[in-house]
N, C-alpha and C positions, 0 to 999 in steps of 0.2 A: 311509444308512450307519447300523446299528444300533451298539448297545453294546460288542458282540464286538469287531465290526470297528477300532473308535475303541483299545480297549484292545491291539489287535494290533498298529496302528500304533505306539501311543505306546512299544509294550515295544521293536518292530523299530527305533524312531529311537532308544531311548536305548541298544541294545544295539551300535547303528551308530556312538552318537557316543562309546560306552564304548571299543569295537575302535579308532578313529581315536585316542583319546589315550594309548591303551597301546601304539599303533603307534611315535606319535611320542616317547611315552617311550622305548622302546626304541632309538630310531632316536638319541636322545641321549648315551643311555648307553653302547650299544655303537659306535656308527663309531669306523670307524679312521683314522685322519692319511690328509692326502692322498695319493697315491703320489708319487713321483720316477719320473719315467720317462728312464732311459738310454738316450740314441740310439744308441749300439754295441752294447747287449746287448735280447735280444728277452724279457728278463725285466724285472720291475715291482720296483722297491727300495721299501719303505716304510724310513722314516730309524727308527736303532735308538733305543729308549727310555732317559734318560740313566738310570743309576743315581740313586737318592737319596745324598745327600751326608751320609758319617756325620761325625755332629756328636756330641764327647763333652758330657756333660752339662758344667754349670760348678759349677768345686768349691768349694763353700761358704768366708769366710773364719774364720769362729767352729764348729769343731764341738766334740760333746760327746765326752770321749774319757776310754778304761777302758785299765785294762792285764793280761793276764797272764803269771802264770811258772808257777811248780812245776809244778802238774799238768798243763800240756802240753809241760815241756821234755823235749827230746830226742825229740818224736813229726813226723811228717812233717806240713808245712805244703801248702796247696793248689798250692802251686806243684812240689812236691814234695823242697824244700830240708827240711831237720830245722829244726826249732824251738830255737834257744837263746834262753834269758830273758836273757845277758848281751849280745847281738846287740844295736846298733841297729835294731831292723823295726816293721813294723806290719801291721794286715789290715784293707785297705778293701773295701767290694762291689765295686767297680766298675773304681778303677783300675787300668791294666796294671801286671803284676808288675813289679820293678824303677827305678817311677818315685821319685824323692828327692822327699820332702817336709820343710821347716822348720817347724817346732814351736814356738811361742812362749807362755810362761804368766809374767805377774809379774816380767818382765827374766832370766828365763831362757830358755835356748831349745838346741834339738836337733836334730840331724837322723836321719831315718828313710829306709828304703827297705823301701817296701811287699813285702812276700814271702807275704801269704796272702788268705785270704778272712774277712771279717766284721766286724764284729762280730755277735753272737749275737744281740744286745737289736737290737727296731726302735728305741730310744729313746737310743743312741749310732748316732757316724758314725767313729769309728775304734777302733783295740784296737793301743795298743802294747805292747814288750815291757816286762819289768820294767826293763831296764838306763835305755831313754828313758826311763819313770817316777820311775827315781832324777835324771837330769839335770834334768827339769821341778819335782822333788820336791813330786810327786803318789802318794807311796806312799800314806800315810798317808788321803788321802781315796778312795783309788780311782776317782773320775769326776773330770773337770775339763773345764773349757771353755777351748779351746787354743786359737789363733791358727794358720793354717796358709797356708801359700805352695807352691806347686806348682815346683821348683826345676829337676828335669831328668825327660824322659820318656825312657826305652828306645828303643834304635834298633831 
C-alpha cells in the first residue's frame, strides 16, 4: 500500500464517518412522533401538536410613570377612543385595552383604564393622563415611581 492509497483511505473513512453523523443528526432533529394507528380507518393519525400556552408577561409592582395632556388632548388614542387629559386612562405597551389598573404614590392612589399605547421613553413603564396626575399629585414632578395592582382585565 503506497502513500496515495493510505490518504484515500483515511479521506473515504472520515468522509463515511462525517455522512453517518449528519445522518443521525438529521434523523434527531427531524422525526416525527410516533403514529396512532386507527383500527377503523385505513389512514395513519399522527396526534396534533399542542399550541404553546400564552403566558402574559408579569406586571411589575413599582413602575416609573409620566403623564400627558394638552398636546395630545382631543387626538385619537391606539385604541381609537379620543384622548381626554381630564379622563382616568393611561398607555401601557403591552396590556389589553380596557384593563383597570390601581395606582398608588405617598397615601394617595387612583384608578386608570388603559386605552393606548406607550409610553414613548424606553425609560418609563406607564404614561397617564393629566386628570390621574392630579390625584397622585405628580404634576409638578412629571415622572414618579407608582405602585401598581392589576384590578380587572377585559372580557
Amino acid at each position: 500500500m503506497n502513500r496515495h492509497d493510505r490518504i484515500d483511505a483515511d479521506v473515504i473513512s472520515t468522509t463515511a464517518l462525517s455522512l453517518l453523523v449528519l445522518g443521525l443528526l438529521a434523523w434527531v432533529v427531524f422525526r416525527q412522533p410516533p403514529a396512532v394507528h386507527d383500527k377503523t380507518a385505513a389512514v395513519v393519525l399522527r396526534p396534533e401538536p399542542s399550541p404553546a400556552p400564552q403566558v402574559e408577561p408579569k406586571l411589575p409592582k413599582a413602575m416609573v410613570v409620566s403623564w400627558y395632556g394638552d398636546p395630545y388632548h382631543g387626538r385619537a388614542t391606539a385604541s381609537g377612543e379620543v384622548f381626554d387629559k381630564n379622563a382616568m386612562t393611561a398607555a401601557h405597551r403591552w396590556l389589553p385595552f380596557g384593563t383597570t389598573l390601581r395606582l398608588a404614590v405617598a397615601g394617595k392612589h387612583c384608578y386608570v383604564r388603559v386605552n393606548d399605547r406607550g409610553p414613548q421613553s424606553k425609560y418609563r413603564d406607564l404614561d397617564i393622563s393629566e386628570a390621574a396626575a392630579r390625584e397622585l399629585g405628580m404634576t409638578e414632578a412629571g415622572v414618579c415611581i407608582v405602585y401598581v395592582t392589576k384590578m380587572r382585565m377585559p372580557k
